[in-house]
N, C-alpha and C positions, 0 to 999 in steps of 0.2 A: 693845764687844760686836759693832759692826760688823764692826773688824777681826778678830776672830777667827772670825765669820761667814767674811767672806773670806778669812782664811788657811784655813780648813779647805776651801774649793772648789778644787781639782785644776786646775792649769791645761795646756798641750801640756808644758811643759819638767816638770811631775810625768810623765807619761806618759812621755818619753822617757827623763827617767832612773830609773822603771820597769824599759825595756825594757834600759837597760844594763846594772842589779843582776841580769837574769835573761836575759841572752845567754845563759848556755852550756844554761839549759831548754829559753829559744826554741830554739839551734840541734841540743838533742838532738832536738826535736820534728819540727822543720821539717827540717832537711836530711837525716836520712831518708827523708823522706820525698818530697823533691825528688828526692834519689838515685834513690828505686825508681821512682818517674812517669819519670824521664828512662832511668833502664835500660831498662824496658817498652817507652818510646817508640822508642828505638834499637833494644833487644835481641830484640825479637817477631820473628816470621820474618814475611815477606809472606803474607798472604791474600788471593787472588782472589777474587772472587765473580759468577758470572754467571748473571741473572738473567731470567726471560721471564713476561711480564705478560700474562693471560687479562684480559677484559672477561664481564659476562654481557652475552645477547642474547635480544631476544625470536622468532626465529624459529621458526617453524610447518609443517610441512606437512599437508595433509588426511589422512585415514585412520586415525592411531592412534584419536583421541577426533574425537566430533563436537563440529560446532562449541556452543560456551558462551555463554551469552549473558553471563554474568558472569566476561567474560574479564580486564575491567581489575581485580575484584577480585580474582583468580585471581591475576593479574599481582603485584598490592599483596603478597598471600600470600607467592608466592614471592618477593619483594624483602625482606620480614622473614623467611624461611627459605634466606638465602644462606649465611650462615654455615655452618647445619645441610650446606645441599648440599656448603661447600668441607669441610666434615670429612669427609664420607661418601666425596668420591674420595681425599682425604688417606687417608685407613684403606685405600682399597683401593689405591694407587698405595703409598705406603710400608709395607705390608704384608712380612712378612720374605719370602715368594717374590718378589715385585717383586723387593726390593732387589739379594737372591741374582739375577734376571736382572740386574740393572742391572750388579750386581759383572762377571758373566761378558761383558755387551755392552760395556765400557768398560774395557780394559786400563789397570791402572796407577792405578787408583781407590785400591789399598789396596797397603800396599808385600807383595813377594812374602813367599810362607809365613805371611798369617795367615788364622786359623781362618775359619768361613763364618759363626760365629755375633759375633768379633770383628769380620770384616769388616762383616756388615750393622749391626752397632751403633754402627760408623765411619759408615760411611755415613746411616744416620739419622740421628746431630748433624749430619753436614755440611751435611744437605737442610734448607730452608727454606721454609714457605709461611705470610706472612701476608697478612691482606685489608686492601686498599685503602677506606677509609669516604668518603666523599661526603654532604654537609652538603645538603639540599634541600627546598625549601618544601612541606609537606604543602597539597594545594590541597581536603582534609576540613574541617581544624584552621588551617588559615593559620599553621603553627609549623614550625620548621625540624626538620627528621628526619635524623638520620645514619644511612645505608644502605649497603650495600657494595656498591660500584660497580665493582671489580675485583679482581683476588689476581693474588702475585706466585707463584714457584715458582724458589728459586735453590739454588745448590750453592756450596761454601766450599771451597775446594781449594788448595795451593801452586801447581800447575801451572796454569797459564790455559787451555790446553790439555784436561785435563783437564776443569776446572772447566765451561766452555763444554759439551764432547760430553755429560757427568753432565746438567747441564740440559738439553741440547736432548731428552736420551733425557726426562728426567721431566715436562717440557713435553709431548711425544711420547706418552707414557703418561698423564696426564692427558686428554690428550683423546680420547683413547681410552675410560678409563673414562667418562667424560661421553657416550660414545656404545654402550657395552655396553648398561647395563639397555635403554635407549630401542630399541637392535636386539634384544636379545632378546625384549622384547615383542612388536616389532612382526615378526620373523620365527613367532615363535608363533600370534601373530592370523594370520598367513599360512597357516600349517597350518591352522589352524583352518576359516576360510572356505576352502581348498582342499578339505579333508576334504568338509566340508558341502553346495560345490558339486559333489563327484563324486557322493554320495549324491542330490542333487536331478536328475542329467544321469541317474542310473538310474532315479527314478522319472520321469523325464518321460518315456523312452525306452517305459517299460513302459507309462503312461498313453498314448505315441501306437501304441503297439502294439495295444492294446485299444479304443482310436478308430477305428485301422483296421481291425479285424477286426469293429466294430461296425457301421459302413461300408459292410464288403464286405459281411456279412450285409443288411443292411436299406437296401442301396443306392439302391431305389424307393421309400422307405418314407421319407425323411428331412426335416426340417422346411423344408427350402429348395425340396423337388421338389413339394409342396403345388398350389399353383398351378400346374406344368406337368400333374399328375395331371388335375387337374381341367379343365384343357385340351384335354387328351388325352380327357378323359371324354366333354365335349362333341362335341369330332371324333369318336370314335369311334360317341357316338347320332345324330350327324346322318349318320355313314355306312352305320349299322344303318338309319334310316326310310328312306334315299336306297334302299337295296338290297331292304327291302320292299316300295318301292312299287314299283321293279322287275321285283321275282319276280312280286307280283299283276296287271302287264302282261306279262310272258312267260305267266301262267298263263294267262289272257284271251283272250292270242294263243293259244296253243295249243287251248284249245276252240274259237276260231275254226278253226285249219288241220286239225284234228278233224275238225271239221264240215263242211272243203269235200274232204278226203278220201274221207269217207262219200260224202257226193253222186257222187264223180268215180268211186267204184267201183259205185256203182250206176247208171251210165250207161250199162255195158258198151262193146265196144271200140271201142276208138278207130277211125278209118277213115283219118284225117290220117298212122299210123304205118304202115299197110296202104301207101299211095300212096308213102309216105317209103321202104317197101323197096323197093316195083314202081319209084321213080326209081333208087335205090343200082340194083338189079337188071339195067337196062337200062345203068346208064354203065360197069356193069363188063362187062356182056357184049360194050362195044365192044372189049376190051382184053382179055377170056382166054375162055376154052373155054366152052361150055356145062357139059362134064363137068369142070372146075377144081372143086375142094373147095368151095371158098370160094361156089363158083356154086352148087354143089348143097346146101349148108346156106340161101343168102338164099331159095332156090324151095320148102324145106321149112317158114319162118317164115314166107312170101308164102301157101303153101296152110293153114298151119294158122289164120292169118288167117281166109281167107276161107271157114273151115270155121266160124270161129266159137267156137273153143273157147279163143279169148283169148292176148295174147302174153305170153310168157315170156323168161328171159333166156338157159333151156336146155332142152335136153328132159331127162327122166330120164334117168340115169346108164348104166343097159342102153343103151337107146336112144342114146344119143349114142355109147356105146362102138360101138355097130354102126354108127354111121353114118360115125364116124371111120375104121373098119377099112377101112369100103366104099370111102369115099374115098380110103386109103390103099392097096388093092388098085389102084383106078383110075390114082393117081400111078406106080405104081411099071411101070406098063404105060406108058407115056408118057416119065417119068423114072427117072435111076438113084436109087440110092441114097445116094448126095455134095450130090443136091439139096435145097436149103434147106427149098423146103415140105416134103420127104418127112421128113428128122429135126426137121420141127415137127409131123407128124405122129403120128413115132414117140415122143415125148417125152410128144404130149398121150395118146395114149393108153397109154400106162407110166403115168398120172399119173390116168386115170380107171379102171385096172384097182387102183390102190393104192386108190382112194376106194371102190369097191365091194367091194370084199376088207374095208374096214372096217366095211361095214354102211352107207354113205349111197347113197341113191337117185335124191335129185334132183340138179341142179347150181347150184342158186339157190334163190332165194326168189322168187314168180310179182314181174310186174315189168306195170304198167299203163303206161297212155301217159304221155307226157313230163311233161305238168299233174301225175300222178297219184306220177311219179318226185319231179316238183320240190317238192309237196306234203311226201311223205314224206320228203325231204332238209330242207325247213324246219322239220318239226317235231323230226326227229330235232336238229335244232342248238337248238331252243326246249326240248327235255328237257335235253340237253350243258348251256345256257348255265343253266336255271333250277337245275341243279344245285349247278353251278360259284357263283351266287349265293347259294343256301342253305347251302351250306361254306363262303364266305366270311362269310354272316351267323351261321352256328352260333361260328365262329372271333374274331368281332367282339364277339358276344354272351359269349365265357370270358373276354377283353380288359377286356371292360367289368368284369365282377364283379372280375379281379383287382385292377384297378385302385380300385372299391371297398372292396375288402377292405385295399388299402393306404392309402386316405384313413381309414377307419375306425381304424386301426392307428398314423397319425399321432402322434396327441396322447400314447401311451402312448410310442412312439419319442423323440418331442421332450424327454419329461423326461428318459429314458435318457441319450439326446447330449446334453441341457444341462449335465445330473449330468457326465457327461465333459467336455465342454468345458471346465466351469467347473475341476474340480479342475486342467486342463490350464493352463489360464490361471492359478492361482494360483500353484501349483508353476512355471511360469516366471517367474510375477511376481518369485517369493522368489528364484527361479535369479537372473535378473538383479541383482535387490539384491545376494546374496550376489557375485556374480561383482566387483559393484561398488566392493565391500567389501575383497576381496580384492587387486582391481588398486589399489587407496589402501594398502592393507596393501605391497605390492611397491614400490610409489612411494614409501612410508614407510621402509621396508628399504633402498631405493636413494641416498635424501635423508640418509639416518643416517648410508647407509655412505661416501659423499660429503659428509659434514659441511655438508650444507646446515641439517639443524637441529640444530645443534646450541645449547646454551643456554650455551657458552663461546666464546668467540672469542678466537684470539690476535693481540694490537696489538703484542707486541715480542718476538721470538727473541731467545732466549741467543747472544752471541757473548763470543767472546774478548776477555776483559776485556784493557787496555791498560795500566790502573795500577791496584793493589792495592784493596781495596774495606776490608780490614784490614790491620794495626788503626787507627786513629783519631791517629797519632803526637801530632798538635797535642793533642787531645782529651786526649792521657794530660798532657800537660805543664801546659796550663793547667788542666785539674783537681786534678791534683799540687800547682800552684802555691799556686792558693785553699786546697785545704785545709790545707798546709803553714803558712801565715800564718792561716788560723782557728783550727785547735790550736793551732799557738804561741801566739798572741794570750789564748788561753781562756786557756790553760795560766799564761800570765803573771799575767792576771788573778787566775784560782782561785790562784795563787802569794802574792800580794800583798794580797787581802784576806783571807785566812787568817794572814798575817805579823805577829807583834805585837813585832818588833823597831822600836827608835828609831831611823832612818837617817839625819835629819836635821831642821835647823833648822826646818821645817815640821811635823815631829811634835813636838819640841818644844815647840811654840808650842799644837799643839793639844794635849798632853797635860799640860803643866805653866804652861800661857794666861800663859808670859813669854819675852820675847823673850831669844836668845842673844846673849852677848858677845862672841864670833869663831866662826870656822869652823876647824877644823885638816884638813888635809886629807889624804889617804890615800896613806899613804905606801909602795910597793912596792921589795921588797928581793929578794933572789935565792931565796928561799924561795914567795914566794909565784909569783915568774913560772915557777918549777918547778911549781909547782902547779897554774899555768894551760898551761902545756904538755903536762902529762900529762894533763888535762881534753879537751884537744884533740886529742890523741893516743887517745885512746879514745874519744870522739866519733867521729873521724874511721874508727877500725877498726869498731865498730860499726855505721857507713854504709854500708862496702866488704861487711861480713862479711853485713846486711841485706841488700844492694841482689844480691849473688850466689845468693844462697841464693832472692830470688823470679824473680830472671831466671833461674834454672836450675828452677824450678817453672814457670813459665809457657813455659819452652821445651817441659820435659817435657810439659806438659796441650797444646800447640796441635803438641808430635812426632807 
């Protein structure tokens, strides 16, 4: 029982002459299939491929958004929304207008004369972008996360040439789009607060316009002149009492010089101005005529003197005219008429014939002794001066009320100008913000359009590939290989345990459990190695006639 236990267990030399009963299965299976792996490997045309690798980045500039406080999870966000982001410029970078630019910026991308819609759907399989994953410790969870930490963006071309400008353009345009939305935004916010702060530069304009015409009206009147008013109020009462006590001493004095007026005219004449002519009288008479004009008017104020009938400063106008004439009768009998007195003469009396023709009589007003002159020269300046005081106190006195009137008037003012002030100061408050807003918006537009923020960054430009990126030569042969020996091997298999032929002493023993009395062994005649030459012969065409037919498929699909 043993031994038939152990004859029926398979040992290597079962297996191998296995595989010699089913050579020509193995090698229908298998060398076809080494055939096409090794055409493929050979027969593919070259494929370039060049390639340019984005990184994300965290970079920022101020003004689009303010700042976040829950930036790191913002952050987290967008690291689990990477993917989403690299689709969204995929869709817009390989988008059929893109490509159509791309066709037209890159001669030779697609061979001449085909369509624009053939061309762009060459160029879409060509382009590649996948993302790079990065394995990294969640420091939430303490559990490793895979995250995309970069994408690539490459182009599949024969030409290497080629191949390289395609990528560097779609590199080129990637980051481009990665900086569209973020500028249009932020040249929008631009407008925006531009708008905003011209509308705030006109209302401030208008509010300082109506500040100042508030101003100009109510100039004395404003909450900061307060205190000077009232300063001013003070000075101008203590210059009102200063100038009535004044007036009521000029008024005092003058009933004083009143009073010694009165007295001095009731004294009657003086005898001091009598002697004062009788001297003038005699010093002139040492020096001109007794009959000189001048002589015969002092001896008429000397006699009416001491007549008693009081000095004067003329006689009545008749009277003086006749005395003048007299006088000038006498000059002209003495002197010609060239001489000085005679046309002072003739002048004054041309000058007292015009006074009397208008109806006046006298030549003065009566005229007492010098006391009596000096009297009425002081008081005539004590009327002048208290005048002059009570026009400047009437004037002091309208000062004061306006000033009054304008303290009074204050507190309704102050709310007026506060009321302005304030909306003034808002409205720049906001101006300045907005203005703030706007210069971060420009800084933002400037920083985009300079790729300072941008949330890609490129670590490797596409250059000119140096050796083929496709296809995989080795790749094709050794996977050719394997599976060539795992079919076969199957095939053998499923061959042999589906077989319920006797092939040898082995199965005899297990199917009839006695052992054989010889072995005869297989004898080959001209008949059968014909048989195995045409097995081989058609194996063989079947490989060539296989292996032409997908290399001339895989030319076609990678033409």
């Amino acid at each position: 029982m043993a031994d038939q236990e152990q004859a029926s267990t398979p040992d290597l030399s079962d297996y191998v002459a296995a595989i010699k009963r089913r050579r020509m299965l193995l090698a229908s299976i298998a060398l076809p299939i080494l055939a096409i792996s090794a055409a493929l490997a050979l027969g593919l045309p070259d494929i370039y491929v060049s390639t340019g690798l984005f990184t994300f980045t965290d970079a920022t500039v101020p003004g689009e958004l303010p700042a976040n406080a829950n930036a790191d999870a913002i952050r987290r966000m967008q690291e689990q929304y990477r993917d989403a982001y690299v689709d969204s410029l995929s869709s817009s970078v390989l988008s059929e207008q893109s490509l159509e630019r791309l066709v037209a910026a890159v001669p030779g991308i697609v061979p001449a004369g085909t369509g624009t819609a053939a061309a762009v759907a060459e160029v879409g399989r060509a382009t590649h972008v996948e993302t790079v994953r990065t394995a990294v410790l969640d420091p939430n969870t303490g559990r490793n996360l895979d995250i995309i930490s970069a994408f690539t963006v490459s182009y599949d071309s024969r030409s290497p040439e080629i191949a390289a400008r395609a990528a560097h353009w779609l590199t080129h345009a990637f980051l481009m789009a990665n900086r569209s939305g973020p500028l249009l935004r932020a040249k929008a916010a631009e407008q925006f607060y531009d708008s905003q702060t011209q509308l705030y530069r006109q209302q401030i304009a208008g509010i300082e316009s109506k500040l100042a015409a508030f101003k100009a009206k109510n100039y004395d009147q404003l909450p900061g002149l307060t205190n000077l008013n009232m300063n001013i109020m003070a000075t101008t009462q203590q210059q009102i009492d200063s100038l009535t006590q004044q007036i009521g001493a000029l008024r005092q004095n003058r009933v004083f010089l009143q009073q010694q007026l009165d007295a001095a005219r009731n004294a009657g004449p003086d005898t001091g101005l009598l002697a004062e002519l009788q001297a003038q009288y005699n010093k002139k008479l040492a020096t001109y005529d007794p009959d000189y004009p001048d002589m015969i008017a002092l001896r008429q104020e000397i006699d009416e003197l001491r007549e008693g009938d009081g000095a004067v400063n003329s006689l009545s106008l008749p009277a003086q005219l006749r005395a003048d004439e007299q006088a000038l009768a006498q000059a002209r009998l003495r002197y010609s008429d060239q001489f000085p007195d005679v046309q002072r003469l003739e002048r004054q009396i041309q000058i007292l014939k015009t006074r009397v023709a208008h109806g006046e009589k006298y030549a003065g007003n009566a005229v007492g002794t010098p006391q009596m002159v000096e009297l009425e020269t002081q008081l005539n300046a004590n009327r002048t001066q208290t005048a002059a005081l009570e026009r400047q106190s009437e004037e002091l006195h309208q000062q004061l009320m306006q000033l009054e009137d304008r303290v009074e008037a204050t507190p309704q003012v102050e709310r007026q100008y506060k009321s302005l002030a304030l909306n003034l100061q808002l409205a720049q408050t906001k101006y300045n913000q907005l203005l703030k807003y706007q210069m971060d918006a420009e800084l933002t537009s400037q920083a985009i359009a300079s790729g300072r923020s941008d949330r890609i960054r490129i670590v490797q430009q596409p250059a000119v590939p140096l050796t083929p990126g496709k296809p995989k030569r080795i790749a094709f042969v050794v996977v050719g290989l394997m599976l060539a020996i795992l079919l076969g091997l199957t095939a053998v298999v499923i061959a042999e345990s589906t077989d319920q032929n006797v092939r040898g002493s082995r199965d005899i023993r297990r199917v009839l459990a006695v052992s054989p009395l010889g072995v005869i062994p297989e004898i080959r005649d001209s008949v059968s190695a014909r048989r195995h030459r045409l097995q081989v012969l058609m194996l063989t065409t079947c490989v060539f006639l296989g292996t032409a037919v997908v290399l001339m498929a895989a030319r076609s699909f990678y033409s």
